[in-house]
N, CA, C and O of each residue as an XYZ file, in Angstrom:
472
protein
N      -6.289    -61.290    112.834
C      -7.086    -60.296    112.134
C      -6.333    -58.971    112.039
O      -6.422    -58.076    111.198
N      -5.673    -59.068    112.978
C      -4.644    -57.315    113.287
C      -3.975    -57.371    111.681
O      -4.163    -56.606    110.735
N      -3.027    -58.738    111.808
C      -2.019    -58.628    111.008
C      -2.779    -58.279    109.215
O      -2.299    -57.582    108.321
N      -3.802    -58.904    109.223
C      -4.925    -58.533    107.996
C      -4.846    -56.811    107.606
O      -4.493    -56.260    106.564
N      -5.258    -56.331    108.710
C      -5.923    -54.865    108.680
C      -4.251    -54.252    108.320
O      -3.947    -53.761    107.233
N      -3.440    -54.392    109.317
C      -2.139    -53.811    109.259
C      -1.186    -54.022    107.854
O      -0.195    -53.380    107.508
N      -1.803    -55.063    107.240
C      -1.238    -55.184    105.525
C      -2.085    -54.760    104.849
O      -2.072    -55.418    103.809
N      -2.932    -53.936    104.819
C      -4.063    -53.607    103.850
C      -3.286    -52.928    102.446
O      -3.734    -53.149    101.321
N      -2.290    -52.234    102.639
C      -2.032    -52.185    100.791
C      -1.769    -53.116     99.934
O      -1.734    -53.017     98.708
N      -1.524    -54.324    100.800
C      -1.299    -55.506     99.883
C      -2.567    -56.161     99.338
O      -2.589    -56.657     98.211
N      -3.788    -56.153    100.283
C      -4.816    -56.038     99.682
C      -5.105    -55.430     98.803
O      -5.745    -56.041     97.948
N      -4.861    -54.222     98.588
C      -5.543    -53.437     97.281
C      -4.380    -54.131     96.297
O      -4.789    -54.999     95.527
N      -3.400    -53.905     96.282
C      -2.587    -54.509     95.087
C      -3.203    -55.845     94.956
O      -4.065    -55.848     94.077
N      -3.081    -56.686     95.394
C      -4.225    -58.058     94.752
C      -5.472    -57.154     94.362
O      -5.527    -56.579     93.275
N      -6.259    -57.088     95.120
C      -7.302    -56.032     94.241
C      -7.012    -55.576     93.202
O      -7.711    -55.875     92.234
N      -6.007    -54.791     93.056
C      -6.318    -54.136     91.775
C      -4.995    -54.764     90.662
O      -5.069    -54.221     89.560
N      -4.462    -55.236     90.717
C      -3.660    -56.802     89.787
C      -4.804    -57.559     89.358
O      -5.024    -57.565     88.147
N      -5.610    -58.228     90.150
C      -6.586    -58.591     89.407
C      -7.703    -58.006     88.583
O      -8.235    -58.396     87.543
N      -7.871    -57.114     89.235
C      -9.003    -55.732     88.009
C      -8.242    -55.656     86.855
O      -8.698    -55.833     85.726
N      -6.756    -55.319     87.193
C      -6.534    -55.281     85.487
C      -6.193    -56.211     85.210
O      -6.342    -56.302     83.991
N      -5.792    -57.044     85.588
C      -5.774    -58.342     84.845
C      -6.924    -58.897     83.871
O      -6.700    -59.361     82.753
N      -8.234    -58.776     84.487
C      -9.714    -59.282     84.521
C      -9.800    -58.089     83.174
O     -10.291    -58.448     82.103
N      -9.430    -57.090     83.305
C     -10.257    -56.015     81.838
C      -9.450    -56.420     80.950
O     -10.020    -56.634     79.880
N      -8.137    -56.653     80.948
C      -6.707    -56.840     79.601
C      -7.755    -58.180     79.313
O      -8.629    -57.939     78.481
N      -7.762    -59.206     79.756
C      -8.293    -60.768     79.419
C      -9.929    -60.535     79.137
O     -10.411    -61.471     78.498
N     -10.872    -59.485     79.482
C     -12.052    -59.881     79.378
C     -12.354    -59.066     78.582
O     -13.283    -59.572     77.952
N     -12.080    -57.748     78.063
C     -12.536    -56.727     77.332
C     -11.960    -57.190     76.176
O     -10.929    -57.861     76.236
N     -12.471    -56.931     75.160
C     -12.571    -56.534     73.484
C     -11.772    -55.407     72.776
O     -10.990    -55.540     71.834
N     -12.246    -53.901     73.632
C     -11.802    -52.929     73.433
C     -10.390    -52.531     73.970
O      -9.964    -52.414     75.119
N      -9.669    -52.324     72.446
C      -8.245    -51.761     72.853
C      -7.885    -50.891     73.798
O      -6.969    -51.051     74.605
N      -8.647    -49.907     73.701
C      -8.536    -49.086     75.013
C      -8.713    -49.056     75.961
O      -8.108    -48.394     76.804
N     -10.060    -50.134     76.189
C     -10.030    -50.536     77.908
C      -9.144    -51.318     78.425
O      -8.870    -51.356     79.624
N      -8.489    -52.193     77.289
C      -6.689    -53.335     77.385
C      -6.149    -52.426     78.236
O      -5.826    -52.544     79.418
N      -6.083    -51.364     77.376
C      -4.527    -50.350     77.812
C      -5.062    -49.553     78.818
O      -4.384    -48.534     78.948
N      -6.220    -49.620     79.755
C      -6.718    -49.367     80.980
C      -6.260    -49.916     81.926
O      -5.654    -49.462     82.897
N      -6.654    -51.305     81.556
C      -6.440    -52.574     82.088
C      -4.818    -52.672     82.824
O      -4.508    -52.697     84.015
N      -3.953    -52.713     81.573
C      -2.579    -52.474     82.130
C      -2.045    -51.313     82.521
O      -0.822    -51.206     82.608
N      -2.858    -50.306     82.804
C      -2.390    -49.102     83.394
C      -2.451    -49.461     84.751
O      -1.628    -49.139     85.609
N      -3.751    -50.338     84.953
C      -4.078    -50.490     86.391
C      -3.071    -51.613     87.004
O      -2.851    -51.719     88.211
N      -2.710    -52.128     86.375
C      -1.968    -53.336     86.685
C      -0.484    -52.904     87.061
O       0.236    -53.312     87.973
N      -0.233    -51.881     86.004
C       1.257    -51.309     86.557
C       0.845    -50.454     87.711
O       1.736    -50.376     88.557
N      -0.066    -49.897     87.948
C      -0.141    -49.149     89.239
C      -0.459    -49.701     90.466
O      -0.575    -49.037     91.496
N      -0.647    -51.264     90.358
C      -1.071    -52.290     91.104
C       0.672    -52.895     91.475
O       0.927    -53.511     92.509
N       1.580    -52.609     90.549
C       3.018    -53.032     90.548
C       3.544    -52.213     91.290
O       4.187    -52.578     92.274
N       3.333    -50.610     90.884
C       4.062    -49.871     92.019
C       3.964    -49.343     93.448
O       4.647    -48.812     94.324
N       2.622    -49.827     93.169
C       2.164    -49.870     94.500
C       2.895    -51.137     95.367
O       3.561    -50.816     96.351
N       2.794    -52.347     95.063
C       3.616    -53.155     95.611
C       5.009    -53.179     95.738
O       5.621    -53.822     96.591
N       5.612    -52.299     94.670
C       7.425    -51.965     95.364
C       7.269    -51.233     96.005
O       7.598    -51.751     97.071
N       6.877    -49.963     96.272
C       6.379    -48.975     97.415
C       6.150    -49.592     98.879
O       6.936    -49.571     99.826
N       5.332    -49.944     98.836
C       4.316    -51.134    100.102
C       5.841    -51.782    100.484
O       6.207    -51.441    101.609
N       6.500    -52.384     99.979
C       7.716    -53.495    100.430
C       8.778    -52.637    100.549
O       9.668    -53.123    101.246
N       9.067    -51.306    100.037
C      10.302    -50.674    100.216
C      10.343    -49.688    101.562
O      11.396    -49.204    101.977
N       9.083    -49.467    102.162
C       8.844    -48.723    103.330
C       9.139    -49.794    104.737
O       8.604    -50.860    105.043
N      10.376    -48.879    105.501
C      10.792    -49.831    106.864
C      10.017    -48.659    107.627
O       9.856    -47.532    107.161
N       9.592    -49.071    108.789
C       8.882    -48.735    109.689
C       9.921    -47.946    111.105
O      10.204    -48.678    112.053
N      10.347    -46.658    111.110
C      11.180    -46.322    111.837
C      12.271    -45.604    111.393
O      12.982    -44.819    112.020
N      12.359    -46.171    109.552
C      13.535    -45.821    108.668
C      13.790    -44.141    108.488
O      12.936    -43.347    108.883
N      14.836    -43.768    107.959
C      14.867    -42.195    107.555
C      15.572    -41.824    106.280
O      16.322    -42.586    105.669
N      15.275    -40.602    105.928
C      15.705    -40.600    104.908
C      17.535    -40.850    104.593
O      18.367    -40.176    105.199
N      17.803    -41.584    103.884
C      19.575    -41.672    104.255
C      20.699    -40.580    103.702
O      21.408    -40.352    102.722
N      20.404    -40.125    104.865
C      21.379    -38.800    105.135
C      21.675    -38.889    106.646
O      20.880    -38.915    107.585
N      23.431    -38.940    106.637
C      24.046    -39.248    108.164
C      23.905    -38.416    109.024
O      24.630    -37.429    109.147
N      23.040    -38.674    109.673
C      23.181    -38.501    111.142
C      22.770    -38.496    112.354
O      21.901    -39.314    112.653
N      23.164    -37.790    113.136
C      24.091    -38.524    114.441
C      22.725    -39.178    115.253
O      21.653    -38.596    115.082
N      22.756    -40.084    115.915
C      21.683    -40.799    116.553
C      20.639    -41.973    115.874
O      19.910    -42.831    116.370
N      20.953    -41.557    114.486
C      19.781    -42.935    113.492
C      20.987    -43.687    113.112
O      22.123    -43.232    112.987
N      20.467    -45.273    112.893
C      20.986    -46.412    112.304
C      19.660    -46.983    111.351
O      19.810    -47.950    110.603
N      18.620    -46.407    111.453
C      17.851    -47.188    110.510
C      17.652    -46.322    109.225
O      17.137    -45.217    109.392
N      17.942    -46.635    108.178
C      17.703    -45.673    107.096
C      16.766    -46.580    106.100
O      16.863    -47.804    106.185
N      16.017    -46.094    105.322
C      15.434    -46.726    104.286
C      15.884    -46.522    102.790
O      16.254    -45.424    102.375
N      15.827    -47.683    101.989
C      16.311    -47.442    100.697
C      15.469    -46.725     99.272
O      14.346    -46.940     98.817
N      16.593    -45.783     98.830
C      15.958    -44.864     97.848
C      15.779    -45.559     96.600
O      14.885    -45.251     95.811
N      16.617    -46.503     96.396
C      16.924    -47.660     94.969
C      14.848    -47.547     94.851
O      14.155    -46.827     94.133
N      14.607    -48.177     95.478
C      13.143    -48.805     94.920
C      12.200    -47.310     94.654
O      11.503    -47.429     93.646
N      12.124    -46.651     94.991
C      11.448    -45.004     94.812
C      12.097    -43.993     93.394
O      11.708    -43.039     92.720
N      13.380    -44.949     93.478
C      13.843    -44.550     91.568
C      13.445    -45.229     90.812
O      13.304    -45.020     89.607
N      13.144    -46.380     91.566
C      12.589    -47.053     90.161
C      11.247    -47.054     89.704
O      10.887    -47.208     88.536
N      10.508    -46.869     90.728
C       9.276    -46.346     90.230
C       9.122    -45.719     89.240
O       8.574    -46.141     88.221
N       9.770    -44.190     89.470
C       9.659    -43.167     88.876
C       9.921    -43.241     87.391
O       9.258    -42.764     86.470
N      11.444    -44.201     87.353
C      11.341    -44.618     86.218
C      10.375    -45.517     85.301
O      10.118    -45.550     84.097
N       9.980    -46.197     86.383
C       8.393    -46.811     85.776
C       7.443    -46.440     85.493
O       6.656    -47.036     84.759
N       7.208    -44.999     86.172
C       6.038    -44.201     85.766
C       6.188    -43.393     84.426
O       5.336    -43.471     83.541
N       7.312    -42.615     84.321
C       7.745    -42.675     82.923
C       7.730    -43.416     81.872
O       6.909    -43.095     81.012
N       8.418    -44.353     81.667
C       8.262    -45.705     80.930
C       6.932    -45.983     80.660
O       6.493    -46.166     79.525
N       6.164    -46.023     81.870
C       4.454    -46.480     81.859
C       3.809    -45.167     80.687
O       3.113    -45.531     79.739
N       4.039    -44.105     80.835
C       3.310    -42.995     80.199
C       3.549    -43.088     78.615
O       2.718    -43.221     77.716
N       4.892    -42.981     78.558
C       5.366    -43.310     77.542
C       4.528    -45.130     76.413
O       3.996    -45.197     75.305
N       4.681    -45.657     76.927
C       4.249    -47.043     76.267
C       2.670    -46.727     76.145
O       1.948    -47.260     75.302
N       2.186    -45.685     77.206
C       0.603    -46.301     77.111
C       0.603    -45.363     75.602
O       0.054    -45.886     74.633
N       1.222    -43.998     75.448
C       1.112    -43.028     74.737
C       0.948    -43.676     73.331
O       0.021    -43.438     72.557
N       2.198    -44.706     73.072
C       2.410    -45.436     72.177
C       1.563    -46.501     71.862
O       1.570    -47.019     70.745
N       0.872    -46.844     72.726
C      -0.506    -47.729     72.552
C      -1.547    -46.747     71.621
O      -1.884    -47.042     70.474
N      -1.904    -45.757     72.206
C      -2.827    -45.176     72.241
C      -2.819    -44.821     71.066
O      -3.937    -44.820     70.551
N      -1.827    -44.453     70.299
C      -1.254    -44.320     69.024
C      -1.621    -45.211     68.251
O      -2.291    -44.915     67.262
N      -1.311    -46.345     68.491
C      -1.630    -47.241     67.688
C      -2.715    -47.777     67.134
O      -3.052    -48.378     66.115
N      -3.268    -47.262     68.394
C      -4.972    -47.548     68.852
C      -5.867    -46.753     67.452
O      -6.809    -47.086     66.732
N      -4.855    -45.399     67.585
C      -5.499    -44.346     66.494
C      -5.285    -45.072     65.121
O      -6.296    -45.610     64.667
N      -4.695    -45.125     64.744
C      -3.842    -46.085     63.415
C      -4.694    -47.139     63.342
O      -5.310    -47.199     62.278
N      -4.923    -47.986     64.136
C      -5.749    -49.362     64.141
C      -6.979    -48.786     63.634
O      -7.381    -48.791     62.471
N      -7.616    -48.202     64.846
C      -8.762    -47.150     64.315
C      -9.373    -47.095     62.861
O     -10.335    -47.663     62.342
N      -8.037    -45.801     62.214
C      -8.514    -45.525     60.861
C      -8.499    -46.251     59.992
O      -9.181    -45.882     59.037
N      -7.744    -47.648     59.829
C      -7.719    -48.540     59.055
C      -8.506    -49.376     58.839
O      -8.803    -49.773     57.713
N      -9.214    -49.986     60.438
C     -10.038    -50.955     60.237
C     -12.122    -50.076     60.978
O     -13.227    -50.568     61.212
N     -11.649    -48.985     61.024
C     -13.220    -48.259     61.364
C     -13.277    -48.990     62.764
O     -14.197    -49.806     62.709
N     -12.780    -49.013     63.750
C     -13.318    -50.230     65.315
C     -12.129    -50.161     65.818
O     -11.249    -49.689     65.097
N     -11.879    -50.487     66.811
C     -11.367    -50.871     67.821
C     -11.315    -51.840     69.252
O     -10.826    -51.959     70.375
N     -12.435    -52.543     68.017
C     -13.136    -53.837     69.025
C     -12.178    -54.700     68.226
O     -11.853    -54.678     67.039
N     -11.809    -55.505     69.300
C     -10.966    -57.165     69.113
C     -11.665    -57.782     67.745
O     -11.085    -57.983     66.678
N     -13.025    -58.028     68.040
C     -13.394    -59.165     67.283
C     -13.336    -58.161     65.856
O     -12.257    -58.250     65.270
N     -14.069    -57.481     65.396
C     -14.398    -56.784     64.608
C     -13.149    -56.594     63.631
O     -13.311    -56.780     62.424
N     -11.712    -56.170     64.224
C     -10.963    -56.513     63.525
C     -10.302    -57.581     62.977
O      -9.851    -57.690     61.837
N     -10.276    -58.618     64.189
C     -10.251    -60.365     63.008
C     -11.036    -60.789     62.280
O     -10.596    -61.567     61.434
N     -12.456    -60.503     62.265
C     -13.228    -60.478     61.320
C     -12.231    -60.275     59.839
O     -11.611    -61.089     59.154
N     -12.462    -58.519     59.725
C     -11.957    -57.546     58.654
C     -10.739    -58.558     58.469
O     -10.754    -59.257     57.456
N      -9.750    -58.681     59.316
C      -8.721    -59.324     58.870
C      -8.792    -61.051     58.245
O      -7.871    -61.412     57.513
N      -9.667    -61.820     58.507
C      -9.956    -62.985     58.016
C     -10.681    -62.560     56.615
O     -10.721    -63.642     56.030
N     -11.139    -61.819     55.948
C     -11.895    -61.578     54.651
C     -10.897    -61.269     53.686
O     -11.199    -61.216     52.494
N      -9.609    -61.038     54.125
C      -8.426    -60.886     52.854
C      -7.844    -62.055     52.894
O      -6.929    -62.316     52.113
C-alpha cells in the first residue's frame, strides 16, 4: 500500500490521460477536443517530470562531495513541449474560428451533416 501512496503522480497521470482521452473520443465539440488534448499533454508532462526526478539528485553543477546529479535533458524538453503545446492549441483554436464561420457550429455532427448535403 506504501508503494501505492509513494507513486501517487503516476496516479494522476493515468487519471488525467484518461480524462482527456475520454473528452477527445466522447465530445462533439471542437473545443472541448482541444481541451481534451491539452489535458492529455499535461498528463504527458507530467509523466516525464514524475520519471526524470532522482531522489537525492542535484542540480549538475560540480561539486565537491555530490556524485548524484539529476538530468536536465528531460526539463528541456518539456519546456519545449509546452511551447509547441501553446502554439498547436493556438492553431486549433484558429481553425476552430474558420470552421465556425463557415459552417455556423462547431459541433462534430452538425458539420457532417452540412458537409453530406453538397
Amino acid at each position: 500500500m506504501s508503494y501505492l501512496i509513494a507513486h501517487y503522480n503516476y496516479w494522476i497521470v493515468i487519471f488525467l490521460m484518461m480524462a482527456g482521452l475520454y473528452v477527445v473520443i466522447a465530445q462533439g465539440n471542437l473545443v472541448k477536443k482541444i481541451v481534451g488534448l491539452n489535458i492529455f499533454q499535461a498528463a504527458v508532462n507530467i509523466l516525464f517530470i514524475s520519471m526524470a526526478k532522482i531522489e537525492g539528485g542535484t542540480a549538475p553543477i560540480l561539486v565537491a562531495g555530490t556524485a548524484l546529479y539529476s538530468n536536465p535533458l528531460p526539463h528541456v524538453l518539456i519546456l519545449t513541449a509546452i511551447v509547441v503545446g501553446v502554439a498547436t492549441t493556438a492553431l486549433a483554436l484558429a481553425l476552430v474560428v474558420r470552421i465556425n464561420g463557415a459552417y455556423s457550429s462547431v459541433e462534430e455532427d452538425e458539420i457532417h451533416e452540412q458537409d453530406q448535403s453538397f
